[in-house]
C-alpha positions in Angstrom: 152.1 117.8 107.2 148.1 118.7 108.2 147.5 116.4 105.0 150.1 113.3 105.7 148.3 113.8 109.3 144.8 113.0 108.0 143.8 116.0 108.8 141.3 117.0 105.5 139.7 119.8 106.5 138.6 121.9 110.1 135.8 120.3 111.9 132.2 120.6 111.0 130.5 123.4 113.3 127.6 122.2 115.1 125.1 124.9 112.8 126.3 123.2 109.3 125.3 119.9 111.2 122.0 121.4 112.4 121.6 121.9 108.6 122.8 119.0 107.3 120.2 117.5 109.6 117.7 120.0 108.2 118.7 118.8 104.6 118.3 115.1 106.0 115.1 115.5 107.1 113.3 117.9 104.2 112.2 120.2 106.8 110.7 122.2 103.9 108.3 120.0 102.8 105.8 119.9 105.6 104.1 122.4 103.4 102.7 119.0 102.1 100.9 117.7 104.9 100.4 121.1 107.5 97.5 122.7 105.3 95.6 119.7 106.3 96.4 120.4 109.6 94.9 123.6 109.1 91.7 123.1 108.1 91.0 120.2 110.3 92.2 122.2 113.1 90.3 125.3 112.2 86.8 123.5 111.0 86.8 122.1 114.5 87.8 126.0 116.3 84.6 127.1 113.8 82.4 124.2 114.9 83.5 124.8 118.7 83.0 128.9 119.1 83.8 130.1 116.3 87.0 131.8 117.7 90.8 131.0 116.3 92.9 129.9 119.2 96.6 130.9 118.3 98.2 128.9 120.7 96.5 125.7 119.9 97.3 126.1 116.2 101.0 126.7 117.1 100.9 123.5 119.4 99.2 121.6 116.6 102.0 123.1 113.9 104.9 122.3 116.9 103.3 118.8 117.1 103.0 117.8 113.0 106.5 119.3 112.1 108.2 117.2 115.3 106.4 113.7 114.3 106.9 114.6 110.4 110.8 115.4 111.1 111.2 112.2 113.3 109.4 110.2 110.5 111.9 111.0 108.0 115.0 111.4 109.9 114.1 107.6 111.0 112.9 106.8 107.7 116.6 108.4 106.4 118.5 106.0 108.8 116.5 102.8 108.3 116.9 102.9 104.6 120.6 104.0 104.3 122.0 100.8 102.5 119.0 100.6 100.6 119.7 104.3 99.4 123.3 104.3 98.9 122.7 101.3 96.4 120.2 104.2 94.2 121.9 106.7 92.5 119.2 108.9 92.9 119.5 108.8 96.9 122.8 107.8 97.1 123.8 111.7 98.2 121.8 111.8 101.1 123.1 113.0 103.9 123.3 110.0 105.9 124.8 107.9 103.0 127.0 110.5 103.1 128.1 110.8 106.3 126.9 114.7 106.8 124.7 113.2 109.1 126.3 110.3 111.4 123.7 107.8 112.5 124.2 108.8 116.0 123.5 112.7 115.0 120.4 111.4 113.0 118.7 109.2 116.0 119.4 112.4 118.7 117.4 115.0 115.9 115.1 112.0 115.6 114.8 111.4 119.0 114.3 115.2 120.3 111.6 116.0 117.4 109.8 112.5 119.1 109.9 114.4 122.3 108.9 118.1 120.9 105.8 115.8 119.4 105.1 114.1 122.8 105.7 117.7 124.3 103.3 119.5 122.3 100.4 116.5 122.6 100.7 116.7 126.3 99.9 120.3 126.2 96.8 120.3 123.9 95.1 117.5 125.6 95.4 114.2 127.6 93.7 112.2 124.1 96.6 114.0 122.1 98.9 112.3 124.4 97.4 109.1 124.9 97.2 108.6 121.3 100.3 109.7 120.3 101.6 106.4 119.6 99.2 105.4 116.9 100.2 108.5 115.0 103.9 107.2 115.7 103.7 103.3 114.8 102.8 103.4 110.9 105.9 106.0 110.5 108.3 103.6 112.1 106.7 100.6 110.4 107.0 102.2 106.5 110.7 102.3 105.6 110.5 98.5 107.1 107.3 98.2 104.5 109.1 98.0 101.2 110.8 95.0 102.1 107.7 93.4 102.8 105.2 94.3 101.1 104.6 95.7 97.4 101.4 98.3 98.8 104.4 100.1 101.3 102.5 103.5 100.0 99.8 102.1 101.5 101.6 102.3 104.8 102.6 105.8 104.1 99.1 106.8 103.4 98.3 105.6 106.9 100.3 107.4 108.5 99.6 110.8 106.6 96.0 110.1 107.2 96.9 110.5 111.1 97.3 114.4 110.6 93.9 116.0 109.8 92.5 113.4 112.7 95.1 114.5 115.5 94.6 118.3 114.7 91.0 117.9 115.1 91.4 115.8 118.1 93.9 118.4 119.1 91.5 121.4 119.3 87.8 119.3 120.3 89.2 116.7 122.2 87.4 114.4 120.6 86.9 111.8 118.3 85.3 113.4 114.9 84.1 111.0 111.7 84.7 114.3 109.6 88.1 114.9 110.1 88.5 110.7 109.5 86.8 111.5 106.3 89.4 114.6 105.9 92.5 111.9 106.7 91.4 109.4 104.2 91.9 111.9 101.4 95.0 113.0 102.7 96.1 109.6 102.7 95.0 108.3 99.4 96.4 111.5 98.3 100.0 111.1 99.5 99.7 107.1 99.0 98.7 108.7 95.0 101.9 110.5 94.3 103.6 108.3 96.6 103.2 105.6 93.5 104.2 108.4 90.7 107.3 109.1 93.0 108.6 105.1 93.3 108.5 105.0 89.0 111.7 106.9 88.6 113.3 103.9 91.8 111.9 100.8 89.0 115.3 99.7 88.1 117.0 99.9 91.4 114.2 98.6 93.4 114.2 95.7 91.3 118.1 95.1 91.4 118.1 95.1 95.0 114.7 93.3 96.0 112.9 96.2 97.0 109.2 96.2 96.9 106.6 98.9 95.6 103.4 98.7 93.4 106.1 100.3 90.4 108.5 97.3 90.8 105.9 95.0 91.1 103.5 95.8 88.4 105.3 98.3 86.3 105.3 102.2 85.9 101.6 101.9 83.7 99.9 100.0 86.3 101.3 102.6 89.2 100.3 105.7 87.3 97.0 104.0 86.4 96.8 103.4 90.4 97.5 107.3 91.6 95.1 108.3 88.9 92.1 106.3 91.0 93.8 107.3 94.4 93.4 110.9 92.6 90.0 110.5 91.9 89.0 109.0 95.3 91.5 111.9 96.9 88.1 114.3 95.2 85.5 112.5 96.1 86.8 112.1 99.7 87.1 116.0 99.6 83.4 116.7 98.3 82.1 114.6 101.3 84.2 116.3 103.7 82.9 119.1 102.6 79.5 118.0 102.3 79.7 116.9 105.9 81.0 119.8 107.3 78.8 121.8 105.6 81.4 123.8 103.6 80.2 126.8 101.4 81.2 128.2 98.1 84.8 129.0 98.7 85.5 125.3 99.9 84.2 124.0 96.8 85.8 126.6 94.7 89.4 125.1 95.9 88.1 121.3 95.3 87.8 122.9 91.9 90.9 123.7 91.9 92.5 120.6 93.4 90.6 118.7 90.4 92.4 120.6 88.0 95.9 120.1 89.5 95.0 116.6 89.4 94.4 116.7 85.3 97.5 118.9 85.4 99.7 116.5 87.6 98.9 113.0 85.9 99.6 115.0 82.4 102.8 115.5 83.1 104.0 111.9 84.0 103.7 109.0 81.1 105.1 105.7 81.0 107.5 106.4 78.8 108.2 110.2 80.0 109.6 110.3 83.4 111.2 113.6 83.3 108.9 116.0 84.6 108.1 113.9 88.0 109.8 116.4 90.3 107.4 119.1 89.1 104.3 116.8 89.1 105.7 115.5 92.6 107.2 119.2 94.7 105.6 122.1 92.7 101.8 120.1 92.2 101.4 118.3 95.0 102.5 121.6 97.1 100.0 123.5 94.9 97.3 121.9 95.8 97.4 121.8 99.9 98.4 125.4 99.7 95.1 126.4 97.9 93.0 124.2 99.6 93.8 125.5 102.7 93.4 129.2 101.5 89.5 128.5 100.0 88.7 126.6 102.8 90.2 129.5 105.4 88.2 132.0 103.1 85.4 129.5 103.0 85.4 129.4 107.0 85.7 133.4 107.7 83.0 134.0 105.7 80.7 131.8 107.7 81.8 133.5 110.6 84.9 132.4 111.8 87.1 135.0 114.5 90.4 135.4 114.2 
């Protein structure tokens, strides 16, 4: 009867949809783009008094986790037909249907206003800038059907990160943490380009564009090896600029390593070990860059 009905099953519960949403969105992998955050956040705290302030780290950690979740959960929606025609993303939750369209725009649109939220408490430039952060991350799901650089456009947005938490804490423009965005960027922009080599085939059966469909999977790994090698150089003059001791450079060290370790594991021919170049690498290395250059700070006489 319940089946001749249409009745397939009792009604989702609004926590499975809160994680489905979660799922959607990736929540987990702000671990990419927070340790950034971090040190931008806490160089400027050590240039200011020397002194962590605990409640402007958590409004800065409120702040990149709401624009980050509204990023992707609009990024998610924009590119749903062009995910349910890849096999690889055609499981995603709003493909799917886990996540209705509606459901995805309200998480979108309440982590826009926990972002707005959180800017407006740190400091009137947080807010008044707020849209620049929010512009490229609307604009880059929209970039692969224009343009073949659309990692460009992510690595715009990411860049915004290291330059709002300085903003955040100083309230004020700082060259160093621009210096500290543009490797972030060309970082993500990097891996960005080893991630879009396994999407070749579809990409190119459905017209969409990225530096892999356009110029093959050589030519994009040959690109994220230069973004990689810009990402170090961009580090060392951060570090030189912010006068960063031993402990800073120990982790660029470090980071250069990864990079020989993460570019090893992808060849043209040998796609199958991307997701641990991409997740486990890439994860790696903001993790332990944040933790030499927290060491790096308390020994030069940063308070918590």
């Amino acid at each position: 009867m319940a089946a001749a009905e249409g009745v397939v099953g009792p009604a989702p519960q609004p926590s499975s949809k809160v994680k489905a949403f979660l799922r959607l969105v990736m929540i987990e992998h702000s671990v990419f783009a927070l340790p950034f955050a971090y040190i931008a956040a806490l160089t400027a705290m050590f240039q200011w008094d020397e002194n962590i302030h605990w409640g402007r780290l958590l409004l800065v950690t409120i702040a990149m986790v709401g624009l980050r979740t509204f990023a992707m959960a609009a990024n998610r929606i924009i590119d749903r037909e062009i995910d349910a025609k890849n096999p690889r993303t055609a499981g995603r939750e709003i493909v799917t249907g886990a996540v209705s369209v509606r459901q995805g725009w309200t998480g979108a649109a309440v982590a826009l206003a926990v972002f707005l939220g959180a800017a407006a408490l740190l400091n009137p430039l947080c807010l008044a800038l707020a849209p620049i952060a929010i512009v490229p991350m609307v604009v880059y799901p929209y970039g692969k059907r224009f343009t073949n650089f659309p990692h460009a456009i992510l690595g715009l947005a990411q860049a915004m990160g290291p330059v709002g938490a300085w903003i955040a804490i100083s309230g004020s423009w700082s060259w160093d943490a621009v210096i500290l965005g543009l490797a972030v960027g060309i970082w993500i922009g990097g891996f960005d380009l080893i991630f879009g080599c396994q999407d070749v085939a579809a990409d190119r059966a459905h017209g969409v564009k990225s530096v892999p469909a356009r110029f093959g999977i050589p030519a994009a790994l040959y690109g994220a090896r230069a973004c990689h090698v810009v990402t170090v150089l961009l580090f060392a003059w951060y570090a030189l600029a912010t006068d960063a001791g031993g402990f800073f450079w120990f982790g660029l060290v470090i980071v250069a390593v990864a990079f020989v370790y993460e570019h090893s594991l992808v060849k043209p021919g040998d796609l199958s070990r991307l997701n641990r170049a991409f997740f486990t690498v890439n994860g790696f290395i903001g993790i332990a860059l944040f933790v030499c250059a927290l060491l790096d700070l308390l020994v030069r006489g940063l308070t918590i």
